[in-house]
Kinemage of the C-alpha trace (Angstrom):
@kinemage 1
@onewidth
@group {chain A} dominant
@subgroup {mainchain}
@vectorlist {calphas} color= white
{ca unk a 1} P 73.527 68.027 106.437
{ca unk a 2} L 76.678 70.223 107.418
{ca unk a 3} L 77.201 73.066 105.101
{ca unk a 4} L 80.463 73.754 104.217
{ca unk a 5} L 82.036 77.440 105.019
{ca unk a 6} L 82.059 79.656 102.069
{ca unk a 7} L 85.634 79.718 100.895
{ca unk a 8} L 87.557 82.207 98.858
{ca unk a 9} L 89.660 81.264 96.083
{ca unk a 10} L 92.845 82.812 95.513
{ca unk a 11} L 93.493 84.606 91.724
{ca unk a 12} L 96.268 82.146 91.579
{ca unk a 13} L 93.793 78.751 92.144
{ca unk a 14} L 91.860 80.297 89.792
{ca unk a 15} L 94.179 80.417 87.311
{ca unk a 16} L 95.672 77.313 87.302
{ca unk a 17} L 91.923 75.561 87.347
{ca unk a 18} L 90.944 77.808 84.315
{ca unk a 19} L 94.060 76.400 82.609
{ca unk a 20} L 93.605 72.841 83.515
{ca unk a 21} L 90.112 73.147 82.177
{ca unk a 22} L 91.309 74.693 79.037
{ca unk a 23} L 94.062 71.987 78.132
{ca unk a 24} L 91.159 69.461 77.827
{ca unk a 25} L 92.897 66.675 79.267
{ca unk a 26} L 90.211 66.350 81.812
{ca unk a 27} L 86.005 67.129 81.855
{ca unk a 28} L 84.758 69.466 84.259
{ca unk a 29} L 83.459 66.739 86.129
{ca unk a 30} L 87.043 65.441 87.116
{ca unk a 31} L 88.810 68.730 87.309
{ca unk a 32} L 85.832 70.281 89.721
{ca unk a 33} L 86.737 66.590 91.731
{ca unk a 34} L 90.292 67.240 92.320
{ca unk a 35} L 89.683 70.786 92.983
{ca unk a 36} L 86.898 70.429 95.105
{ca unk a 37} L 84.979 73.413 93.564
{ca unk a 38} L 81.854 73.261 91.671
{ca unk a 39} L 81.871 72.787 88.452
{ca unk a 40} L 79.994 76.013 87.522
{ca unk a 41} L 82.686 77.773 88.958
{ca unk a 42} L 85.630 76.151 86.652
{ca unk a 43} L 83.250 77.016 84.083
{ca unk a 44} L 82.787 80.798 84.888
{ca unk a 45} L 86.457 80.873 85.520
{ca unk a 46} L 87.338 79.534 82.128
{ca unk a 47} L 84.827 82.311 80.512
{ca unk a 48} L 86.672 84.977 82.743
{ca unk a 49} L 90.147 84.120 81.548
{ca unk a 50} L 89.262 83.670 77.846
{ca unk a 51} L 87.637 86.827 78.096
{ca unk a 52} L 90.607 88.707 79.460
{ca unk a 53} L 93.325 86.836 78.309
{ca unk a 54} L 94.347 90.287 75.598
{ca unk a 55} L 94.689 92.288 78.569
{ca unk a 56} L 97.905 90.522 79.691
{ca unk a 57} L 99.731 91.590 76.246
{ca unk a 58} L 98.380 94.804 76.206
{ca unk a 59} L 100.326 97.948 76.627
{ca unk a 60} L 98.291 100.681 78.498
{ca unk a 61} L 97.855 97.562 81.170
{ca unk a 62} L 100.323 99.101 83.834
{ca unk a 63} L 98.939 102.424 84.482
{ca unk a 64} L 96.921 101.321 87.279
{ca unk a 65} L 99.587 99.163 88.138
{ca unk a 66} L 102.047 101.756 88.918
{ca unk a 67} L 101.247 102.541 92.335
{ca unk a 68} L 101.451 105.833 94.049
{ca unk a 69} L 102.836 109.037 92.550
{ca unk a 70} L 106.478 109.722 93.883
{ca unk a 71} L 106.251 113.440 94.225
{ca unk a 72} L 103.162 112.788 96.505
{ca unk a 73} L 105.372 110.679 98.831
{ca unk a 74} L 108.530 112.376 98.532
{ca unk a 75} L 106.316 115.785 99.598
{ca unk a 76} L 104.955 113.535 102.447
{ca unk a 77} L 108.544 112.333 103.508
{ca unk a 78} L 109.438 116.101 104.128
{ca unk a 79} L 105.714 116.605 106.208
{ca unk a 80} L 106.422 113.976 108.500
{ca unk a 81} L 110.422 115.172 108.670
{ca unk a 82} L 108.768 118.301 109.828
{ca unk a 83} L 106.498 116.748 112.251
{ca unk a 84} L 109.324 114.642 114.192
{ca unk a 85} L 111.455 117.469 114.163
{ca unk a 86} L 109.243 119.716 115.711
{ca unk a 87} L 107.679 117.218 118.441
{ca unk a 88} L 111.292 115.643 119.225
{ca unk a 89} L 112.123 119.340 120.257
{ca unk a 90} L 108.579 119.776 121.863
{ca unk a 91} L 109.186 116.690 123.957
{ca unk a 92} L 112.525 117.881 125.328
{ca unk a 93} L 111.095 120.813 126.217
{ca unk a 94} L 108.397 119.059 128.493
{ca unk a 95} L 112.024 116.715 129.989
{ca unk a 96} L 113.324 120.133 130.484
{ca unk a 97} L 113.051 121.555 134.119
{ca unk a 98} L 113.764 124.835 133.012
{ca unk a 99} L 111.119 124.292 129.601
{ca unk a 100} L 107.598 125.539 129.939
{ca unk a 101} L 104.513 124.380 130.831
């Protein structure tokens, strides 16, 4: 018996099989079937969305969302300004017959 790779399902797939099992138009049998998942998984999936289903209305939800700070990247911007500017004239330098070594 050949045993199948272990796979990993994208938030997406997940989704959509936790809403197909919630609309009831087909068991877990038939759904895990089409999927080809195991049924235990549509179940735990179903749990997991009915569980955090709120979250998507609620309002302090984008805070992690929000990604990084933009004084942290405009300050970083200006480092790395620096950094060319200083090894673009450092590199001439080393071009330069006359530069030292």
């Amino acid at each position: 018996m050949t045993k199948r790779p272990r796979r990993n399902h994208s938030p997406a797939f997940k989704a959509k099989v936790a809403l197909d099992a919630l609309k009831g138009e087909q068991t877990i049998v038939e759904l895990s079937q089409r999927y080809q998942v195991h049924p235990n998984l549509i179940t735990e999936w179903k749990k997991q969305l009915l569980e955090h289903a709120a979250d998507v209305f609620s309002k302090d939800r984008g805070t992690n969302d929000q990604g990084p700070d933009i004084k942290d990247l405009h300050a970083k911007i200006g480092r790395l300004a620096m950094e060319n500017d200083f090894l673009s004239g450092a590199l001439g330098r080393i071009g330069d017959p006359s530069g030292k070594k």
